[in-house]
N, C-alpha and C positions, 0 to 999 in steps of 0.2 A: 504494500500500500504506500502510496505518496508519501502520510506523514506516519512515521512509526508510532507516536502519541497516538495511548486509546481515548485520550479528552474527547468529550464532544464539547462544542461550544455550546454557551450556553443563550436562552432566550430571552434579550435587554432591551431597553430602551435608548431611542435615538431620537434627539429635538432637533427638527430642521423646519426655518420659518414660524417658529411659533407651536408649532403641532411636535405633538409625542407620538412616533411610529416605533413599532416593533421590529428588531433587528436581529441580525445575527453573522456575526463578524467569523467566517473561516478562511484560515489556512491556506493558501494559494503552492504550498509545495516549495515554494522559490526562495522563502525567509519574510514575506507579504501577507500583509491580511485582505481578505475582498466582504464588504460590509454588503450583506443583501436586506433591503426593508421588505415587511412581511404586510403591511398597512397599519392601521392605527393598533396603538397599542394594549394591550389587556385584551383586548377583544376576544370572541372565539375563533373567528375566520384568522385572524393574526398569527393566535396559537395553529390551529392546522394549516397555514403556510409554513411555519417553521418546521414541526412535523414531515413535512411536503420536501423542504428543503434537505432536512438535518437526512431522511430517506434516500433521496438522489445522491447526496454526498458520499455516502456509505457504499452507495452499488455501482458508483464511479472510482473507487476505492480510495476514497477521501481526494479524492479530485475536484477543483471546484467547478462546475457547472459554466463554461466561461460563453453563455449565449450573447454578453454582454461584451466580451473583452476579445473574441475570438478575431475580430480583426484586425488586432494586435499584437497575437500570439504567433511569433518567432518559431523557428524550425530548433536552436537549441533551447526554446523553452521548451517543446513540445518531448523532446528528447531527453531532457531532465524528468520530466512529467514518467515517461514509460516506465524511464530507466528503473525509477524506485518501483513502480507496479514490476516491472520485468523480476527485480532480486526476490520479491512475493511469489512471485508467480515458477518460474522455472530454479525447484532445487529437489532435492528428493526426498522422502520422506523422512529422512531423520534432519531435515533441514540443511542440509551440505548446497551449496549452487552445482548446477550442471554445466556443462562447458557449453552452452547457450549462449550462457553471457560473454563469454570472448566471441564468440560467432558475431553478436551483435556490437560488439563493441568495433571490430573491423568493421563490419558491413555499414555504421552508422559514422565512420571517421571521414571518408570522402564528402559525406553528405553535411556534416558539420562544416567543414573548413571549405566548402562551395555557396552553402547557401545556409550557413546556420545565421546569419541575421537577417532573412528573409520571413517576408509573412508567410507562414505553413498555410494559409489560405490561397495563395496564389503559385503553390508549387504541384508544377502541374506535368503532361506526358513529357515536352520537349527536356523540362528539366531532367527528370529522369532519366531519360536518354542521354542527355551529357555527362551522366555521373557510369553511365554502363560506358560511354566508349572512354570515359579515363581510365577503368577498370580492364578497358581490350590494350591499351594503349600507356598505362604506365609500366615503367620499366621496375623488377622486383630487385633490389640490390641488397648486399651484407657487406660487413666492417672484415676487412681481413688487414695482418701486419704484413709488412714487405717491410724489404732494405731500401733506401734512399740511393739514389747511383747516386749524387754526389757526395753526402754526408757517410752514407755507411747504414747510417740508425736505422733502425725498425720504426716506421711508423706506420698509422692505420689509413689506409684507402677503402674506398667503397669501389667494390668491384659487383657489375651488372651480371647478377644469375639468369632471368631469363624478363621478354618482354610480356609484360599484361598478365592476367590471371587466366585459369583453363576455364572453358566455354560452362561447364557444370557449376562451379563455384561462382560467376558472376552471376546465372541463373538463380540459385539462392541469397545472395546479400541482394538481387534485386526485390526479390521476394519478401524478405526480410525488412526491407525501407516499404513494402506494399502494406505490411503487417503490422508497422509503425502507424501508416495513417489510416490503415481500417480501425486499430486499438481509439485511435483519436474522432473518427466517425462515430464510433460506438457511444462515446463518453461526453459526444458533442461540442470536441473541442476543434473541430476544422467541420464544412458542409459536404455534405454525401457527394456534391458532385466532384469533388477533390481524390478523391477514390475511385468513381465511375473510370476519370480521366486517365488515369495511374493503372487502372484494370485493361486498358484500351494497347496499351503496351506488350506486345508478345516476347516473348523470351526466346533467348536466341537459339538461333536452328545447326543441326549438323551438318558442316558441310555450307552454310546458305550466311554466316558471319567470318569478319576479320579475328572472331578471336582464336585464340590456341585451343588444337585439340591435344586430348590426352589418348595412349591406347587402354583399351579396356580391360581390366583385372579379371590375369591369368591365373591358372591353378599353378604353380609351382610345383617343380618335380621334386621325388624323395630326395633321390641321389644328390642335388644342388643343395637341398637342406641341410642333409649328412657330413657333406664338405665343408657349410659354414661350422657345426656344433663345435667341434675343437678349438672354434675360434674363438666363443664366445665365452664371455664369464657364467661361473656353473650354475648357478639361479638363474640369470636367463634363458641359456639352455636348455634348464628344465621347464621353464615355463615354457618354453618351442616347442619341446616335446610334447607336455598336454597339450596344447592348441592342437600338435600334427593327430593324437590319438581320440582327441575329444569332438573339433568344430567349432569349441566356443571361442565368443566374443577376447580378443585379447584386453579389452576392459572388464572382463568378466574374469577373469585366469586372475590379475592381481592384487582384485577384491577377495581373493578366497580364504577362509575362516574355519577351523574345525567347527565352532558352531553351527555354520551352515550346509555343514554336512551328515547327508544321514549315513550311518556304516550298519545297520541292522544287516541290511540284506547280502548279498555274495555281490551282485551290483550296487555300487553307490551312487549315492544321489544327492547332488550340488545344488542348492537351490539359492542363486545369490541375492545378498542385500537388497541392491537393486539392479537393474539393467536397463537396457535401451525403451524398452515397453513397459517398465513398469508406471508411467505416470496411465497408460489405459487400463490397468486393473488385471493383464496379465500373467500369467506365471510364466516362472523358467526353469525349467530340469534340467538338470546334465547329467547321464549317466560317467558313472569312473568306474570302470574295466578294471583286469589286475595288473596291468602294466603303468597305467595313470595310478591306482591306491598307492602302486610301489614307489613312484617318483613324491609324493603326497606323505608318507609315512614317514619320510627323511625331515620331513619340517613341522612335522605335527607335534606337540608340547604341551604341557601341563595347561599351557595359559589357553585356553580354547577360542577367547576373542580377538587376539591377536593376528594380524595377518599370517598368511605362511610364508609369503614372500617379501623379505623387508628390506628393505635397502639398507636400511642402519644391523645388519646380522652378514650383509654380504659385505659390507667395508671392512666389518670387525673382522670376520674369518678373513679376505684378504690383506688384512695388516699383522694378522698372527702367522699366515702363511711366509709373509714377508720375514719377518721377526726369525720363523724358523731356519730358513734358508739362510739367514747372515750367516757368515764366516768368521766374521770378523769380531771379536767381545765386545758386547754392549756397552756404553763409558753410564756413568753415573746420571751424566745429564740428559742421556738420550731411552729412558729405560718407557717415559712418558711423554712423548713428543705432541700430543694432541694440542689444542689451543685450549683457553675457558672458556672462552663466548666468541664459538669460529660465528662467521655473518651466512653462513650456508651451512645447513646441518643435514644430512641423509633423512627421508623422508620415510615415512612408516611402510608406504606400500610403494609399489613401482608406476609411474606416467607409466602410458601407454606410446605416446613418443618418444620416450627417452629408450624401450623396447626396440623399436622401428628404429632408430637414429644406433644405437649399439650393433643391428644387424646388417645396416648399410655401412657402419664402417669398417665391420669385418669383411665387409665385400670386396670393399676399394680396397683396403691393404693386403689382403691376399689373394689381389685379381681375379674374383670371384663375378659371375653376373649377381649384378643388385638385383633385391625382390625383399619385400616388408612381410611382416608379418599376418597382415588381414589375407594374403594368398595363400595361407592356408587353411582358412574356411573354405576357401575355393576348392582347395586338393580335396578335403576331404568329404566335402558332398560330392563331388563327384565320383570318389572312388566307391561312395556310400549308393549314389543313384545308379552305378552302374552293376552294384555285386545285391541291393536290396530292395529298388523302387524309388521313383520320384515322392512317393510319402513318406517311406521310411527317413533321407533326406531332410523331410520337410520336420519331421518330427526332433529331428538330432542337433537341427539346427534353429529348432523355436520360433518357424516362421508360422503366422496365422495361414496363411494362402501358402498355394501351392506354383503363384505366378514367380513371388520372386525365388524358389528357391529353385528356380528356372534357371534365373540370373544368375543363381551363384552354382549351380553346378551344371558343367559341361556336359553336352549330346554324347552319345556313345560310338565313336567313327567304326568301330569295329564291326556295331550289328546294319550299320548305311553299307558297308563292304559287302554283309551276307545276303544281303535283301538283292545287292545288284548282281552278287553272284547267281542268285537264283532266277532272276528274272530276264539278266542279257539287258 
């Protein structure tokens, strides 16, 4: 909600010209009050305008009502306005934020620093379109050190990674700025036809825009996987491992907990915190086999809440592996080398980027083909759709429908071979 305060405001008196009207001064979100009179004071129609009001306020989620002011209302007011219903709104249910809000927070920076002191009433399709082809058309760059040819010194340059964003991605931050001012049609704080105009805009096509395409996710073979695993450090590994025997979500592997696992049966069954669908109400199973319980059992511990996979348990065993390896006698001062208060500490459970970013650089340094981790949800509904059904598939991999587990597992070229052998 707008204002975290559960206050309501309260119903007062307001003398203008002579006359006593009934008031009621709320909260504008911005650090402002907006004073709305209700008519004459005491009265009963007074009181059920306030009523009337204090109701709209609430189902606008303390939003004020701006029928009055909307002609005024700025694209970073209107942005500030979301932002605080967005943090309400998208987090899970043990109150955590979902990684929504950095989605939104890209998607709404162009639109800020283009047209954020613009009236939100008058941002319309042409705009929009200007903000997609900066999006085809700015260059993405990163901070790297190099040597200076004449000095020697290492300093930082910004060196261009690639031009514009892929065709998929602009298609949702444009979406996203659509969702911005449907959230403000809703709440009555820009007019419906601001929206109409903004819906009139198609999203760009394959093949038929300037922007980049991407190629479309492959299953990744065993044998490539096999090559990286020695590369990698042994907790990620193992986490590569269950994804390769399981299908789940690599945001699902990191969250995992002896409590939310059941071990009753010969089959276990994963049922995590939360997942990609848990804000629609439904469930996620994972079955673990005996080859995932045995990867699973190496990390399992008296503490049952605790993650299995931590990042602060894999620094430590890598610094004691260190420690052992020395040759050399440890001196007095070096028995404890950690800081008191480092400015980065190891995190409880693993990002799911920092996954993917550890298995692309074991790629590049041992001249391996690069491939992330989400291709292996690929591999393994397809080896699933091909040895058990397109449902069994759909079932392993927690899709409602049976469309997209389409998408993620590949046709079977072997039984296209038989059909033509039979037929000529």
């Amino acid at each position: 909600m707008a204002n975290q305060s559960r206050h309501v405001p309260s119903y007062r008196c307001k003398k203008s010209n002579g006359r006593k009207y009934g008031c009621v001064s709320l909260p504008d979100g911005r650090g402002g009050r907006h004073d709305i009179l209700l008519g004459k004071f005491g009265t009963k129609e007074s009181r059920a305008e306030y009523a009337r009001v204090i109701a709209e306020w609430e189902a606008a989620d303390r939003v004020v009502p701006k029928a009055e002011t909307a002609l005024d209302l700025t694209i970073n007011e209107l942005i500030h306005d979301y932002w605080n219903h967005a943090k309400q709104h998208y987090r899970h249910a043990d109150g955590t934020p979902t990684n929504e809000l950095n989605d939104l927070r890209l998607s709404f920076r162009p639109l800020k620093t283009t047209y954020g002191h613009t009236a939100a009433r008058s941002f319309g399709p042409l705009a929009l379109k200007a903000i997609r082809q900066q999006l085809i058309t700015k260059p993405i760059t990163t901070r790297i050190r190099v040597a200076d040819p004449e000095t020697g010194q290492r300093v930082w340059r910004k060196k261009v990674l690639r031009i514009g964003l892929a065709r998929g991605v602009i298609n949702q931050r444009i979406n996203r700025i659509r969702r911005l001012f449907r959230w403000a049609v809703e709440n009555e704080l820009v007019p419906s036809s601001v929206l109409e105009g903004l819906r009139a805009v198609e999203g760009l096509k394959l093949g038929r825009s300037a922007a980049r395409e991407t190629a479309r996710v492959r299953p990744v073979s065993t044998a490539l996987v096999e090559d990286t695993l020695p590369h990698l450090a042994p907790t990620i590994a193992d986490i590569v491992r269950l994804l390769m025997l399981t299908g789940m979500r690599c945001g699902e592997a990191v969250i995992m907990r002896g409590c939310d696992i059941d071990m009753a049966g010969a089959v276990w069954l994963f049922r995590p915190a939360h997942h990609k669908l848990s804000h629609a109400g439904r469930d996620r199973i994972v079955a673990l086999g005996p080859r995932a319980q045995a990867i699973i059992r190496r990390y399992l511990g008296t503490d049952m809440q605790r993650f299995l996979f931590s990042p602060r348990d894999s620094v430590r065993s890598f610094r004691q592996c260190q420690r052992e390896a020395r040759k050399s006698p440890v001196q007095p001062s070096q028995r404890n080398r950690a800081k008191r208060n480092p400015r980065r500490k190891p995190r409880e459970c693993y990002d799911v980027r920092a996954i993917a970013h550890s298995v692309r650089r074991a790629c590049i340094k041992h001249e391996l083909e690069c491939w992330h981790p989400h291709q292996l949800r690929h591999t393994v509904a397809s080896e699933i759709r091909k040895q058990f059904g397109l449902d069994a598939a759909r079932a392993a991999l927690g899709h409602h429908g049976a469309a997209i587990t389409s998408h993620y597992a590949e046709l079977d070229a072997g039984k296209v071979v038989q059909v033509a052998a039979k037929l000529g």
